[in-house]
ZADO-1210 file (C-alpha; in nm, 4 decimals, padded with zeros to 6 digits):
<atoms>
<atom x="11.7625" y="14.8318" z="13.0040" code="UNK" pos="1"/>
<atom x="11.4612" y="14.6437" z="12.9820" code="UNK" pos="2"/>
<atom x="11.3346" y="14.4777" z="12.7054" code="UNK" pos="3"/>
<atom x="11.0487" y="14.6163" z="12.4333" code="UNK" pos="4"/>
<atom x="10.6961" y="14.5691" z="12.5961" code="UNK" pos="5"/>
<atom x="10.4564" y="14.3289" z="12.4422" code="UNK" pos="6"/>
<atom x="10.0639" y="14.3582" z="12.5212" code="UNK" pos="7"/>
<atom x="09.8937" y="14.0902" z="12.6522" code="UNK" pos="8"/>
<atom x="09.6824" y="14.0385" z="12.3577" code="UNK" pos="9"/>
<atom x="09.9813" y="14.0321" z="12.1307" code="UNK" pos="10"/>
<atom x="10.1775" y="13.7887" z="12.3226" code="UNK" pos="11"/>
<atom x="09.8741" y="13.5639" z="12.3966" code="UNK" pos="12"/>
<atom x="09.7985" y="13.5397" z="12.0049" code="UNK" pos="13"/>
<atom x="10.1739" y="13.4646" z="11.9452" code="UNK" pos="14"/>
<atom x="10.1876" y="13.1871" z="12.1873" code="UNK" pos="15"/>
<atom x="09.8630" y="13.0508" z="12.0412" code="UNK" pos="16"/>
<atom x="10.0506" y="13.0753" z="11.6758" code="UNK" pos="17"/>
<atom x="10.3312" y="12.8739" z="11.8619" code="UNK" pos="18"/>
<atom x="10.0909" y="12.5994" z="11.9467" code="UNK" pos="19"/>
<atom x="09.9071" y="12.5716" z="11.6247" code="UNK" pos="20"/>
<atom x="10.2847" y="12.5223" z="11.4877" code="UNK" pos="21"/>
<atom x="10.4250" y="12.2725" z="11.7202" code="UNK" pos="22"/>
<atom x="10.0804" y="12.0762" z="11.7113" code="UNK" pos="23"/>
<atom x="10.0936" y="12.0560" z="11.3276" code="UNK" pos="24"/>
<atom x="10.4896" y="11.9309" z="11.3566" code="UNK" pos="25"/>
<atom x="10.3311" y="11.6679" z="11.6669" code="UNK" pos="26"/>
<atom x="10.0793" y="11.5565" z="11.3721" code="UNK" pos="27"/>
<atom x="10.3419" y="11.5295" z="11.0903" code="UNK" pos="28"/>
<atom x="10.5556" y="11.3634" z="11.2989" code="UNK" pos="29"/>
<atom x="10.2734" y="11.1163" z="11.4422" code="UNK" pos="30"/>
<atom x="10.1784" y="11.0304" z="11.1403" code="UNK" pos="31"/>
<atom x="10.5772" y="10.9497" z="10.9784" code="UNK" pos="32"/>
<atom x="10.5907" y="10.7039" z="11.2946" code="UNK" pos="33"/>
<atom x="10.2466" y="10.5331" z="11.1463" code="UNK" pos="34"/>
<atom x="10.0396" y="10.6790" z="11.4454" code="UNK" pos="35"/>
<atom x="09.6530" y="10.6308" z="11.3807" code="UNK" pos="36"/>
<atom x="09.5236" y="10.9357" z="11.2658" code="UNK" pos="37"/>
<atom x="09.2381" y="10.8992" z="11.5334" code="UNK" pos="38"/>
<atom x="09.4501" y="10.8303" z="11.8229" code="UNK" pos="39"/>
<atom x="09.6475" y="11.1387" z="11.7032" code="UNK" pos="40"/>
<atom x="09.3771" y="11.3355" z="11.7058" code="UNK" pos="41"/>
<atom x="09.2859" y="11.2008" z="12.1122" code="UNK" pos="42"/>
<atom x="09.6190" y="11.2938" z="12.2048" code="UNK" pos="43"/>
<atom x="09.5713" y="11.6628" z="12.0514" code="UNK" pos="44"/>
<atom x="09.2179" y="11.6903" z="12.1144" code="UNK" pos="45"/>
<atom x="09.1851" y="11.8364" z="11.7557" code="UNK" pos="46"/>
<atom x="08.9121" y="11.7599" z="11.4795" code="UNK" pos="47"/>
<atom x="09.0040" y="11.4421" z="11.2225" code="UNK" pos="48"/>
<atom x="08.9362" y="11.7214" z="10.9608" code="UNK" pos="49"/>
<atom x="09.3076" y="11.8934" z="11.0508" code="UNK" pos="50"/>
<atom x="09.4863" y="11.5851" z="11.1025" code="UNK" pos="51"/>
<atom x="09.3512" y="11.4245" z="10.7601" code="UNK" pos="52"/>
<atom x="09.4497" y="11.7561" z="10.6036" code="UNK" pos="53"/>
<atom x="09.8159" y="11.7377" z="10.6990" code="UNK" pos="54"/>
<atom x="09.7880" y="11.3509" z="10.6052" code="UNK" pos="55"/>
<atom x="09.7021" y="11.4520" z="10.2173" code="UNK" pos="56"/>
<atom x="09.9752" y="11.7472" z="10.2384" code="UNK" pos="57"/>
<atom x="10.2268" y="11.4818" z="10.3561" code="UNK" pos="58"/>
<atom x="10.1024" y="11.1690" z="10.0619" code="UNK" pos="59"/>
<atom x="10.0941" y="11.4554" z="09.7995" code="UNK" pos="60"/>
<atom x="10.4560" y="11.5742" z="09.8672" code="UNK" pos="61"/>
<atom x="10.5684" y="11.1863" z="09.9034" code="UNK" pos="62"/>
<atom x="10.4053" y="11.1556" z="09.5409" code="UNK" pos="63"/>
<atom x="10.5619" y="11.4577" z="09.4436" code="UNK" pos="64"/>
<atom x="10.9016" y="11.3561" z="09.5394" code="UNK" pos="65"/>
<atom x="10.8850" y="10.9821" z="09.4089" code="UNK" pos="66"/>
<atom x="10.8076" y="11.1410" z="09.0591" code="UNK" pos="67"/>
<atom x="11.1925" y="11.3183" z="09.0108" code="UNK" pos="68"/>
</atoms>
């Protein structure tokens, strides 16, 4: 029996969901190893404005954890 039928549309905007994902995880990651945030954003060929978000997301929940 084959398998439920996705539309095009639907699968195209899940893969796209996929890459946003395992682009942010490339970033955090990057960034952990002491990449350069613009170098980082070369490689992705995404704006400094994403990449220096996840930066402050990742100092804040350093701070956060340094304070229990």
């Amino acid at each position: 029996m084959a398998g439920k039928k996705i539309p095009k549309d639907a699968l195209a905007e899940k893969m796209q969901d996929v890459l946003v994902a395992v682009e942010n995880l490339f970033i955090l990651e990057g960034l952990k190893a002491g990449i350069n945030v613009e170098d980082i954003r070369k490689i992705l060929r995404v704006d400094k404005k994403r990449v220096s978000d996840i930066s402050k997301h990742m100092k804040e929940h350093k701070a956060a954890g340094n304070r229990k």
